[in-house]
N, CA, C and O of each residue as an XYZ file, in Angstrom:
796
protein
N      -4.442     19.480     11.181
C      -4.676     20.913     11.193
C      -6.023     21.174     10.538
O      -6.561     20.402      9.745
N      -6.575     22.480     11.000
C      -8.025     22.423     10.392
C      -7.973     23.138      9.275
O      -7.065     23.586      8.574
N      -9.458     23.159      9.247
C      -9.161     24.179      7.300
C      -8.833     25.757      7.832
O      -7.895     26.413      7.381
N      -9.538     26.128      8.614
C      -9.036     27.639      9.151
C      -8.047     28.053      9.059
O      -7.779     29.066      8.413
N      -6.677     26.864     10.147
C      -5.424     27.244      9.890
C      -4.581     26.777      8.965
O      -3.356     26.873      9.033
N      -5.418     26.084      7.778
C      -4.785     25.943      6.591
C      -4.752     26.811      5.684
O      -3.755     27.163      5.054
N      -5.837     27.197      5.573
C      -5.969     28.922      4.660
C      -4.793     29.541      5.249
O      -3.737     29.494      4.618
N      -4.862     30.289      6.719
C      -3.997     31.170      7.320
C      -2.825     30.778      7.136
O      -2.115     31.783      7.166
N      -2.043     29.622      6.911
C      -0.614     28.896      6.738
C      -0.463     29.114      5.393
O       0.445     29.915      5.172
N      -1.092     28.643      4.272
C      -1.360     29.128      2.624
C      -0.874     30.842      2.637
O       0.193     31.397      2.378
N      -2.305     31.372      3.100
C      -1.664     32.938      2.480
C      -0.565     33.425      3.365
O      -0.042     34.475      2.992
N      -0.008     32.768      4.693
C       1.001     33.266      5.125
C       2.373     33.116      4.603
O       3.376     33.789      4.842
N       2.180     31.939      3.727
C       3.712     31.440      3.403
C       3.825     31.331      1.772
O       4.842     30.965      1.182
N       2.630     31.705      1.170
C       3.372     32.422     -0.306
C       2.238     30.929     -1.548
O       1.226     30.231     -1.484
N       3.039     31.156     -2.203
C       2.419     30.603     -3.916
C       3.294     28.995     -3.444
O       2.498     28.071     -3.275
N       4.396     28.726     -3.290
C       4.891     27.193     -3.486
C       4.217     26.439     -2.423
O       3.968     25.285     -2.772
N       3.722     26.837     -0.842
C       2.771     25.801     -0.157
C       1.482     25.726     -0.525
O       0.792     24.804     -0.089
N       0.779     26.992     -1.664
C      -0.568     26.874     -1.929
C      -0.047     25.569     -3.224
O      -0.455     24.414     -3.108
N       0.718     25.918     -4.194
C       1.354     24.843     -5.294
C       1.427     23.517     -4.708
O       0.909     22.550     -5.266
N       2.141     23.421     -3.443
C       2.346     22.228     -3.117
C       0.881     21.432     -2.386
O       0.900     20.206     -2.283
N      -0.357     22.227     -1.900
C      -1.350     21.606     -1.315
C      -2.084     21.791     -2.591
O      -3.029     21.039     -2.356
N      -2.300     22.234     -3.702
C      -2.598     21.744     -4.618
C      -2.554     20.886     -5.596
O      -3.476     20.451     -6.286
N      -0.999     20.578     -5.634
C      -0.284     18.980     -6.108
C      -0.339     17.776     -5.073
O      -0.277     16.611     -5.467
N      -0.469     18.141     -3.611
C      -1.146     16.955     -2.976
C      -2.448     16.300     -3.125
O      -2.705     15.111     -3.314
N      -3.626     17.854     -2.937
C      -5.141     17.383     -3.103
C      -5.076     16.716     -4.727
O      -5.865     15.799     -4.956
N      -4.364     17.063     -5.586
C      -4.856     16.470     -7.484
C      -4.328     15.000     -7.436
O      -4.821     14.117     -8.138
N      -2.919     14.713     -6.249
C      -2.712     13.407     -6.475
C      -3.616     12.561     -5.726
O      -3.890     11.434     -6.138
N      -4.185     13.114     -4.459
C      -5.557     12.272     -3.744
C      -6.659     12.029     -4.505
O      -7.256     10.984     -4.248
N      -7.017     12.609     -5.235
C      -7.842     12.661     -5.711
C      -8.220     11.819     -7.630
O      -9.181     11.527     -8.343
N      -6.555     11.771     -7.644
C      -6.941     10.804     -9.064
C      -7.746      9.840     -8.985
O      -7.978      9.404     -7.858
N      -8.395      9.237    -10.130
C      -9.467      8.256     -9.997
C      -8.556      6.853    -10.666
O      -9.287      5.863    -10.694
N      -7.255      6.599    -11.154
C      -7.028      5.486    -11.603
C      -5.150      5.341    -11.517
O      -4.666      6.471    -11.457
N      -4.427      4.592    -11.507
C      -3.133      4.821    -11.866
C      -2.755      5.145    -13.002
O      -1.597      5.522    -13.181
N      -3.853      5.047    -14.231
C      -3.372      5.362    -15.065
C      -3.715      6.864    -15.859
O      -3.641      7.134    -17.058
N      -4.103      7.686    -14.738
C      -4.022      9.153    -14.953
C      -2.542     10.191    -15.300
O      -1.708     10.347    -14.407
N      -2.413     10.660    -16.292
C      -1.506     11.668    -16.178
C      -1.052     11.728    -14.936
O      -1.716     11.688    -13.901
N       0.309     11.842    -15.083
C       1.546     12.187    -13.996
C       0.686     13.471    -13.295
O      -0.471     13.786    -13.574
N       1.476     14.049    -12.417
C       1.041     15.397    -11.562
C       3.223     15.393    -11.222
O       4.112     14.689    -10.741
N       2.937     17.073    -12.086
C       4.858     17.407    -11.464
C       4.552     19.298    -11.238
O       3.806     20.120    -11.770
N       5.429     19.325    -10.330
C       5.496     20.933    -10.131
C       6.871     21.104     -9.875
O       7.566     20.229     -9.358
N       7.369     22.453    -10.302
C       8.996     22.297     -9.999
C       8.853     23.614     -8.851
O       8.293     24.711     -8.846
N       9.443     23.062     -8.192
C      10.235     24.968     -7.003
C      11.316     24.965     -7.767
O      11.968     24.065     -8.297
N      11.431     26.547     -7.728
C      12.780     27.553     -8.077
C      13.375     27.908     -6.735
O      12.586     28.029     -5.798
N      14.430     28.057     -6.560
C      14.850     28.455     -5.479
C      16.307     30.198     -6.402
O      16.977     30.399     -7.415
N      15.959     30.868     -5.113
C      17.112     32.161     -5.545
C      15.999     33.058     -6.310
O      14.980     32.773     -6.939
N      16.810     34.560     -5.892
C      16.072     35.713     -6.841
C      17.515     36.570     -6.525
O      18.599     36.276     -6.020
N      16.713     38.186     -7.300
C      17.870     39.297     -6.927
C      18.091     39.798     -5.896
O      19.213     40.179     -5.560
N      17.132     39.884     -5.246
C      16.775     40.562     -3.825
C      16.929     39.328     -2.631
O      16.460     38.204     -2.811
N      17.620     39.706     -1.459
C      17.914     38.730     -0.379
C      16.405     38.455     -0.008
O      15.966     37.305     -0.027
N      15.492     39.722      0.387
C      14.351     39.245      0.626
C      13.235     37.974      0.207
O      12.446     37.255      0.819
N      13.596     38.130     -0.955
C      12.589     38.151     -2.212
C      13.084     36.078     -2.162
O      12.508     35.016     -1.925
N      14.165     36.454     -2.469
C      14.981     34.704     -1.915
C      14.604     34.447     -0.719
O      13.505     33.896     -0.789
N      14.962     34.566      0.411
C      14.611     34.129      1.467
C      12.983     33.311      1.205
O      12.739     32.133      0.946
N      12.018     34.541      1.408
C      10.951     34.024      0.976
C      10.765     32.758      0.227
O      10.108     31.790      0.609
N      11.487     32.890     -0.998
C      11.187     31.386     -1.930
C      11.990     30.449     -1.176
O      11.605     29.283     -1.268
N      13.163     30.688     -0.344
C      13.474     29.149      0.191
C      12.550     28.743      1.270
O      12.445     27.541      1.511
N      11.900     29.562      1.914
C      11.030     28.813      3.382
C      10.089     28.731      2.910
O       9.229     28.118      3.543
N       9.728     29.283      1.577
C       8.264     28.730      0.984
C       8.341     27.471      0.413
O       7.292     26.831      0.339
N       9.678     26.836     -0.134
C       9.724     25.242     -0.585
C      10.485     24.744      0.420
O      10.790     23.571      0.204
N      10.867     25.139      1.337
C      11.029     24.424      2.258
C       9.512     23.841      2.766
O       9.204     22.664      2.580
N       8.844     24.556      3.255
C       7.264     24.402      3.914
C       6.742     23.129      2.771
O       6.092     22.112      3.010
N       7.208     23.549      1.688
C       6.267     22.630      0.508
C       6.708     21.252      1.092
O       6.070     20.439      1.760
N       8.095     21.235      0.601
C       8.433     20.037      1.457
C       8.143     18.669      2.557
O       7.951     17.453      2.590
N       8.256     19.691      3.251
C       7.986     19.123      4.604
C       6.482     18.301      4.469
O       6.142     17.121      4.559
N       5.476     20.149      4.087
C       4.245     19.208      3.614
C       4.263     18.424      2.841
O       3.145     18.695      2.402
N       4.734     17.227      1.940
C       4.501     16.443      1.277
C       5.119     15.257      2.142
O       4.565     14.158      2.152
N       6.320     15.514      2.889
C       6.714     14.552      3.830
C       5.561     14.167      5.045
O       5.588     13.047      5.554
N       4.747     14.986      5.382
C       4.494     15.075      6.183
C       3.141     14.268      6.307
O       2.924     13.580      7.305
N       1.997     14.395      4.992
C       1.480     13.290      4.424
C       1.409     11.875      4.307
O       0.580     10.983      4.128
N       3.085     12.111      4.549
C       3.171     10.165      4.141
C       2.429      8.957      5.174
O       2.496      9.048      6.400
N       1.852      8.037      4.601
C       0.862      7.389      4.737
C       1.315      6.041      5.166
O       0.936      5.515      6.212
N       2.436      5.308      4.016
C       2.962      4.128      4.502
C       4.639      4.173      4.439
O       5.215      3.317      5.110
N       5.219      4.847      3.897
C       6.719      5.061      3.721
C       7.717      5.951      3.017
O       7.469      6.331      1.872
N       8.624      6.241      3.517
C       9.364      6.910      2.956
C      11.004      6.569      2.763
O      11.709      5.833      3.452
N      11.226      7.076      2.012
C      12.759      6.433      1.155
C      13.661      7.845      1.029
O      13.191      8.867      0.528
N      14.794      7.766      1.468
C      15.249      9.083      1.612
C      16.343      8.441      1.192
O      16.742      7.381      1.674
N      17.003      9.212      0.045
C      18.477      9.030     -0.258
C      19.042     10.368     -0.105
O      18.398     11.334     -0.514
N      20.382     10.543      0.540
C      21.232     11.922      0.370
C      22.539     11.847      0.820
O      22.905     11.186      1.792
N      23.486     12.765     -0.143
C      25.065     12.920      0.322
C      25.053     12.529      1.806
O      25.461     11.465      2.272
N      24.401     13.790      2.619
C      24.396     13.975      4.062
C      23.097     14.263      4.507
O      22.262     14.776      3.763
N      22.827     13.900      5.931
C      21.531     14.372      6.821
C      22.005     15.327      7.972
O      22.262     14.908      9.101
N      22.118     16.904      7.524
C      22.595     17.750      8.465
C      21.552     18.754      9.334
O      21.866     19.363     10.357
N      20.490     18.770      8.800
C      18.914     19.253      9.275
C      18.204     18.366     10.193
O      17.786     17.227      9.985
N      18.117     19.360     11.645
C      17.292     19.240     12.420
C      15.695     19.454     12.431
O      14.701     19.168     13.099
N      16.130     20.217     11.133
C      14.211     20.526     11.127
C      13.594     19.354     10.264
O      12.368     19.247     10.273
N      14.404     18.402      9.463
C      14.053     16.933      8.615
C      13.723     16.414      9.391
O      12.534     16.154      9.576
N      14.897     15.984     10.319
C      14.946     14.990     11.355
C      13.669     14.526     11.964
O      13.057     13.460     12.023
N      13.455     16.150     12.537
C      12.104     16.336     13.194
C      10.827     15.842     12.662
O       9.795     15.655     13.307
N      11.094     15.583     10.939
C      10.074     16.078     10.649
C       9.530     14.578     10.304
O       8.340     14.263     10.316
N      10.678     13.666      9.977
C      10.819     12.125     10.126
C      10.143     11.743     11.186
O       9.056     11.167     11.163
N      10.904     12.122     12.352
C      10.079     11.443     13.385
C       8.989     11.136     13.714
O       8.475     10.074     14.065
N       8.439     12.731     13.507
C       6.966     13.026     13.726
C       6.230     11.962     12.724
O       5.502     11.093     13.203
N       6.509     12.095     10.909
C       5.520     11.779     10.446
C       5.639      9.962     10.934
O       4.630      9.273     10.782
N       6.689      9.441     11.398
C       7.166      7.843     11.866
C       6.410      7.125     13.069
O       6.292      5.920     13.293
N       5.717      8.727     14.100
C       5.241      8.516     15.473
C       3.649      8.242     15.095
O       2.953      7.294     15.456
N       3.299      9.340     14.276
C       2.375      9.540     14.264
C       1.288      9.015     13.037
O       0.075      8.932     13.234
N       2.033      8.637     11.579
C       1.216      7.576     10.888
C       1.839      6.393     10.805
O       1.474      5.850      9.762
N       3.018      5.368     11.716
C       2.882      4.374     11.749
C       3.759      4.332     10.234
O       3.625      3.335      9.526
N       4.509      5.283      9.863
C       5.274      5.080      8.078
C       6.412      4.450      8.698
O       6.969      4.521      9.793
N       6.589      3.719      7.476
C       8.350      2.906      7.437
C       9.119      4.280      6.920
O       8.725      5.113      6.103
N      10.132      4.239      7.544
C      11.148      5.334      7.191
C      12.684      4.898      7.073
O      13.443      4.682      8.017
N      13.039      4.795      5.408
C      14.456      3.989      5.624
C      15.792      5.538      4.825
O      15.774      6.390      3.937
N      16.355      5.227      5.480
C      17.351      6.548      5.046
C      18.502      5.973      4.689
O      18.945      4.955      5.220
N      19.294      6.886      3.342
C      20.736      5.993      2.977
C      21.452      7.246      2.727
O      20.808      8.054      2.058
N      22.961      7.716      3.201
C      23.396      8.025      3.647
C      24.772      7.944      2.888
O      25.206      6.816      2.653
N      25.602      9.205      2.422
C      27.309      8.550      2.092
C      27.774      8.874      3.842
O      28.287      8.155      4.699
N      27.364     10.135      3.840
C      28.290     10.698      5.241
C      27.443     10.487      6.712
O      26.287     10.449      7.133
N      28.442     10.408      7.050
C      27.461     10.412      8.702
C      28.310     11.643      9.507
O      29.016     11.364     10.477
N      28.160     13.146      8.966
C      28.742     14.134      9.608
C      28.291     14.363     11.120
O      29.087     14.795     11.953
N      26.802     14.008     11.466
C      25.901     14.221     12.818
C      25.842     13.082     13.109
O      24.778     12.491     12.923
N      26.661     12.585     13.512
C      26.140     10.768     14.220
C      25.108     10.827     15.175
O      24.118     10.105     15.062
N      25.310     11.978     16.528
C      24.209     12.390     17.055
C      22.800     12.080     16.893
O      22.025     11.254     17.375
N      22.731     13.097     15.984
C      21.243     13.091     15.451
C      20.915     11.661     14.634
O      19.832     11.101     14.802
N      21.556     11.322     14.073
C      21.287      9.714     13.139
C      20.959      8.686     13.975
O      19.988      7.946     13.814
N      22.171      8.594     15.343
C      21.203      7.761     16.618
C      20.313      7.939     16.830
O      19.477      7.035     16.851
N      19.972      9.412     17.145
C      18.403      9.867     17.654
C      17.147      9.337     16.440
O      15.928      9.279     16.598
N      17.786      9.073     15.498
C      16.235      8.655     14.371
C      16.686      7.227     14.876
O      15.691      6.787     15.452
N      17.825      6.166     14.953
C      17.593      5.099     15.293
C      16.896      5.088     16.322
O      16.089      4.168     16.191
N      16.753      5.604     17.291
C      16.567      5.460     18.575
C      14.490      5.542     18.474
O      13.662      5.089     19.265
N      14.322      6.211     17.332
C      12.991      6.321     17.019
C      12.233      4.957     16.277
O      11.040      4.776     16.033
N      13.363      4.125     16.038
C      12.484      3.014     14.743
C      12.903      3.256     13.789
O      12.914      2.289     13.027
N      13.449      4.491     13.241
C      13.642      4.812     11.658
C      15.178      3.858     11.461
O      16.006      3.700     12.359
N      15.276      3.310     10.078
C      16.351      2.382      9.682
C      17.290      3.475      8.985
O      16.771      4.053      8.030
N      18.611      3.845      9.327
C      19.474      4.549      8.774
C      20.553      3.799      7.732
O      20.208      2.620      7.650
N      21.123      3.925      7.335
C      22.176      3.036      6.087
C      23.238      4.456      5.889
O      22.942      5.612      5.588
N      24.414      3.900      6.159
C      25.471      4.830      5.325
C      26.458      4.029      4.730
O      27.197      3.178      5.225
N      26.341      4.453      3.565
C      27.358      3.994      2.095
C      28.799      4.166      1.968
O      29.235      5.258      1.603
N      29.233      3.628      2.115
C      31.120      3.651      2.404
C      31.788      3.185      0.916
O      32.957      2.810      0.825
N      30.856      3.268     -0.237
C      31.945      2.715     -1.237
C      32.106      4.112     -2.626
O      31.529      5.177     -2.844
N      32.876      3.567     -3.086
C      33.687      4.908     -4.195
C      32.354      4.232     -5.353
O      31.843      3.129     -5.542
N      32.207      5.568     -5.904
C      32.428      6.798     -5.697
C      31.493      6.981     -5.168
O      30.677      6.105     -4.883
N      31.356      8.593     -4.820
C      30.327      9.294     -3.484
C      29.246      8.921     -4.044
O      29.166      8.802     -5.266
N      28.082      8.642     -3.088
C      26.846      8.712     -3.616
C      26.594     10.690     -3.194
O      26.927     11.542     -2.370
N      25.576     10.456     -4.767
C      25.767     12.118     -4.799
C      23.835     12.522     -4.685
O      23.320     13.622     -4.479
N      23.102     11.074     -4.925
C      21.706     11.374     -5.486
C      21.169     12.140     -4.124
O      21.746     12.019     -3.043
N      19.884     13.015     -4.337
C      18.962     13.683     -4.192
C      17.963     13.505     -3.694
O      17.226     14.466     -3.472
N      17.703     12.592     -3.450
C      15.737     11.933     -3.486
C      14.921     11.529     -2.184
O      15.614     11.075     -1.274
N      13.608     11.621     -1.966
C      12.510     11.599     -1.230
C      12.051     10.503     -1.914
O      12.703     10.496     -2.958
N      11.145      9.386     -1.914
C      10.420      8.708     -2.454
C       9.201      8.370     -0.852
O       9.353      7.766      0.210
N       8.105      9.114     -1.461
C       6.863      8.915     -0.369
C       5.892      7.586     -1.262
O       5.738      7.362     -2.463
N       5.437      6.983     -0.161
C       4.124      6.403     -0.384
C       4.386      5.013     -1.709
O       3.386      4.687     -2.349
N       5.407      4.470     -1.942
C       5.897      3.820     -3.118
C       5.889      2.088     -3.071
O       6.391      1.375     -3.940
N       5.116      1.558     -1.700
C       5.326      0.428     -1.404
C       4.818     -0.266     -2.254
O       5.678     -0.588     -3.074
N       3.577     -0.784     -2.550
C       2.831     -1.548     -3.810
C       3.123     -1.145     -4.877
O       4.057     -1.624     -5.521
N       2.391     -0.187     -5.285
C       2.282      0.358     -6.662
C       2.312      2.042     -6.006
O       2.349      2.454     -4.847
N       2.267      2.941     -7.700
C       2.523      4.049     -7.600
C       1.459      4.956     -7.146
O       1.630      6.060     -6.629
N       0.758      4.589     -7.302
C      -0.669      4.973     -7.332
C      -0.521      6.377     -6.649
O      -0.449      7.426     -7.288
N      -0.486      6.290     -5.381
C      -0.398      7.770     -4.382
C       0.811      7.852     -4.043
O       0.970      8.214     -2.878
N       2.153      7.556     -4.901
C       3.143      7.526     -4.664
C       3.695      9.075     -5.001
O       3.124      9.480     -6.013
N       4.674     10.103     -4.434
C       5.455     11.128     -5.037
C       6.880     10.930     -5.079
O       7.316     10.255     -4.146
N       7.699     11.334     -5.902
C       9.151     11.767     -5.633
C       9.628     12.950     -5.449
O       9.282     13.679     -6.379
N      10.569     13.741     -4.308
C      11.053     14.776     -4.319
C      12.384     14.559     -4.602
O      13.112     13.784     -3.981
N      12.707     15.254     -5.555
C      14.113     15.036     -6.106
C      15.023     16.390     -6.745
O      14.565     17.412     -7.255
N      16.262     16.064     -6.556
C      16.784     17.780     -6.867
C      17.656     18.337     -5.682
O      18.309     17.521     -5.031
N      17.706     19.558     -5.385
C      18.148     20.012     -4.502
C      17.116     19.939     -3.134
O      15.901     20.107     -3.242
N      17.736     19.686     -1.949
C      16.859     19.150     -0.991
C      17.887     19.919      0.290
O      18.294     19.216      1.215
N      18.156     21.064      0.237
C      18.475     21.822      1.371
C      17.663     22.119      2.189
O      16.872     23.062      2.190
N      17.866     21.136      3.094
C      16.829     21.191      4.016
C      16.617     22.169      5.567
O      15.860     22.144      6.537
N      17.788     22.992      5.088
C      18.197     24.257      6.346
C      18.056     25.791      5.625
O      18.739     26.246      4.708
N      17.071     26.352      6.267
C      17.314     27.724      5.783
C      18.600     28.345      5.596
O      18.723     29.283      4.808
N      19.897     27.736      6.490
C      21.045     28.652      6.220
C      21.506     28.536      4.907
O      21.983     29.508      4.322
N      21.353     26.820      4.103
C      21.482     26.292      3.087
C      20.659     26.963      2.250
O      21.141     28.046      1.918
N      19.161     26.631      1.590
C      18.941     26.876      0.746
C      18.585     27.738      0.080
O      17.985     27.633     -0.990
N      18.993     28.951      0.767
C      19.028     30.206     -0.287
C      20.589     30.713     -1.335
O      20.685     31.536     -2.245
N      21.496     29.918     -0.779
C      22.431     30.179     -1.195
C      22.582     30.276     -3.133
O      23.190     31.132     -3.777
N      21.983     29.368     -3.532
C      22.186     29.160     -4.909
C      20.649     29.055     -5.556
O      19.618     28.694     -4.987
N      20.836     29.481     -6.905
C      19.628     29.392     -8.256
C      19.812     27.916     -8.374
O      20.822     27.416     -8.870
N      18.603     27.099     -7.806
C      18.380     26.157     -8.006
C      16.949     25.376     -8.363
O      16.117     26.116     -8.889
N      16.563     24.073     -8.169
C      15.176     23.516     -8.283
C      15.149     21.909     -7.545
O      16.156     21.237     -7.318
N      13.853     21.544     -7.273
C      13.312     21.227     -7.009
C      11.942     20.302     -7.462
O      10.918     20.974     -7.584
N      11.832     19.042     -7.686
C      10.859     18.493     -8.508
C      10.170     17.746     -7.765
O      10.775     17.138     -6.883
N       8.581     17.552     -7.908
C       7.576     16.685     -7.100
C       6.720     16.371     -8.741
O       6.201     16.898     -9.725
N       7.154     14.828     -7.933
C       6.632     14.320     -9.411
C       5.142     12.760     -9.110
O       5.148     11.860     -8.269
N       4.541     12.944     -9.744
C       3.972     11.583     -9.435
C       3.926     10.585    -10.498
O       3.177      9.608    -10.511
N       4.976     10.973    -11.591
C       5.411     10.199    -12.774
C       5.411      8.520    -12.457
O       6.306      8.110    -11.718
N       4.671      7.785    -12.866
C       5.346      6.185    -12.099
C       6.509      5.915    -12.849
O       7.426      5.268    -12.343
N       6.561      6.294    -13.872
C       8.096      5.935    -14.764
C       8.886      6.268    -13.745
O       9.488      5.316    -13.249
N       9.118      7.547    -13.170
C      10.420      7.915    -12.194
C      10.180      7.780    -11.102
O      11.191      7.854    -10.403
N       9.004      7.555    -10.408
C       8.740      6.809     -9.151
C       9.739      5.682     -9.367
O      10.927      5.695     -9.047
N       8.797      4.325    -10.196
C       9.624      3.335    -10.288
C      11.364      3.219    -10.439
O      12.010      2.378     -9.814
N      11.894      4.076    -11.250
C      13.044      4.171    -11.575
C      13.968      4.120    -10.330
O      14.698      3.183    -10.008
N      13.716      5.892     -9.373
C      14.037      5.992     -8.125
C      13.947      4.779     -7.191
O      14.859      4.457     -6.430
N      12.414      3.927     -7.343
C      12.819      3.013     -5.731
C      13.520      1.997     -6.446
O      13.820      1.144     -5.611
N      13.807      1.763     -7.230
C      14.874      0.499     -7.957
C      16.437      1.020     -7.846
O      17.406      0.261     -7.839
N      16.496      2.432     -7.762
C      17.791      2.561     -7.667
C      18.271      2.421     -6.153
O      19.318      1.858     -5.833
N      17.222      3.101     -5.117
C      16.998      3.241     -3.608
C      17.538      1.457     -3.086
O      18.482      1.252     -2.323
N      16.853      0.584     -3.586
C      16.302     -0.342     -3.128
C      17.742     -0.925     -3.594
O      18.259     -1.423     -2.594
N      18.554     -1.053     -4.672
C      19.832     -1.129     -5.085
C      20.518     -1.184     -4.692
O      21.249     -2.174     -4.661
N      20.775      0.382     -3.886
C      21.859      0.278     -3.133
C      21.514      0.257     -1.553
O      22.375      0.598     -0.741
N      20.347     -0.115     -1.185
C      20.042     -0.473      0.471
C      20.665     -2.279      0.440
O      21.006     -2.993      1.383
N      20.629     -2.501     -0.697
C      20.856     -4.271     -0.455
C      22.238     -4.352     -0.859
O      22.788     -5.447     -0.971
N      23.011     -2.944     -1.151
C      24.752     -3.722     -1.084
C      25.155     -4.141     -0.482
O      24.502     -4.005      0.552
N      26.271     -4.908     -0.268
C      27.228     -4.807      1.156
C      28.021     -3.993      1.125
O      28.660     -3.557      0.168
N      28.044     -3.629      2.566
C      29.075     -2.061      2.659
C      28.425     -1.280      3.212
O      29.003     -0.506      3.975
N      27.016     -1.187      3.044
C      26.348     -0.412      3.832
C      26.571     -0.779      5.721
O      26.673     -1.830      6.353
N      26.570      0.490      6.060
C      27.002      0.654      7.496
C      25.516      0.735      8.523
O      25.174      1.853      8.908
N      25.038      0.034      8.757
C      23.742      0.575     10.091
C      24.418      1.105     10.628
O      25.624      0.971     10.839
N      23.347      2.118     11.058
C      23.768      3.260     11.944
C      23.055      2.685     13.410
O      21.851      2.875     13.580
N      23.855      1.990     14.429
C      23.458      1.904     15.699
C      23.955      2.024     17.049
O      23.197      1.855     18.004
């Protein structure tokens, strides 16, 4: 996208996608790994339906843009994958920069759609053992080192019908402490047995 319709996408969609292309450009731009972390939190919920709405499609957008970035991989842990607009958004960034995309899974409520990312290259995993896996997490860019690595972690309603419902948050972190932490836990439970491919 060019800079034109990046401005116009910025002031169209509020303060958390200007937040979030500002926590992308500061993490491009560090000069060492051993720079200060970069974290921003989204709030999600207000008093006014409006006023909410707004803040969920504005971190939704954040979102996506940081997914959308990814360069060499992404690590997705969650209860469930019930969003078509993720899905989508997997694919795309899978077609189009050549990223590893591995997903882990308790439920497989949309088998549907979970074929359709197999059917793309993306590696799916669903977890069949007690107790539920309950974690949260995005892990972009984390293959070597942390360097241009982020985590999105938190609430990750990834459907407008979803995430206005509740006062919640949202964290983008480029901490390597919790980078690292996350792909050790990711990476943990992708190598149990029990895990189910989805094919």
């Amino acid at each position: 996208m060019n800079g034109s319709n990046w401005r116009s996408a910025i002031y169209a969609t509020g303060s958390a996608l200007l937040k979030c292309v500002t926590f992308m450009t500061t993490l491009k731009t560090k000069k060492s790994v051993h720079c200060d972390s970069i974290n921003e939190v989204l709030f999600y919920g207000a008093e006014d339906d409006k006023t909410k709405e707004e803040i969920g499609t504005n971190n939704l957008l954040c979102i996506y843009y940081v997914i959308v970035h990814a360069c060499r991989s992404v690590d997705v842990c969650l209860p469930t994958l019930n969003s078509d607009t993720i899905s989508k958004c997997l694919i795309s960034v899978h077609q189009r920069n050549c990223v590893v995309i591995r997903i882990i899974l308790y439920n497989a409520e949309n088998l549907d759609m979970l074929q359709g990312l197999v059917k793309q290259g993306i590696t799916v995993k669903i977890v069949n053992f007690a107790p539920k896996l309950e974690h949260e997490f995005i892990i972009i860019d984390a293959i070597d080192n942390c360097k241009d690595a982020v985590a999105v972690l938190g609430s990750l309603d990834y459907e407008l019908s979803r995430v206005n419902c509740n006062r919640d948050s949202t964290l983008l972190t480029s901490d390597c402490t919790v980078i690292q932490a996350l792909k050790k836990e990711f990476d943990r439970i992708w190598s149990l047995e029990g895990n189910v491919p989805c094919e």
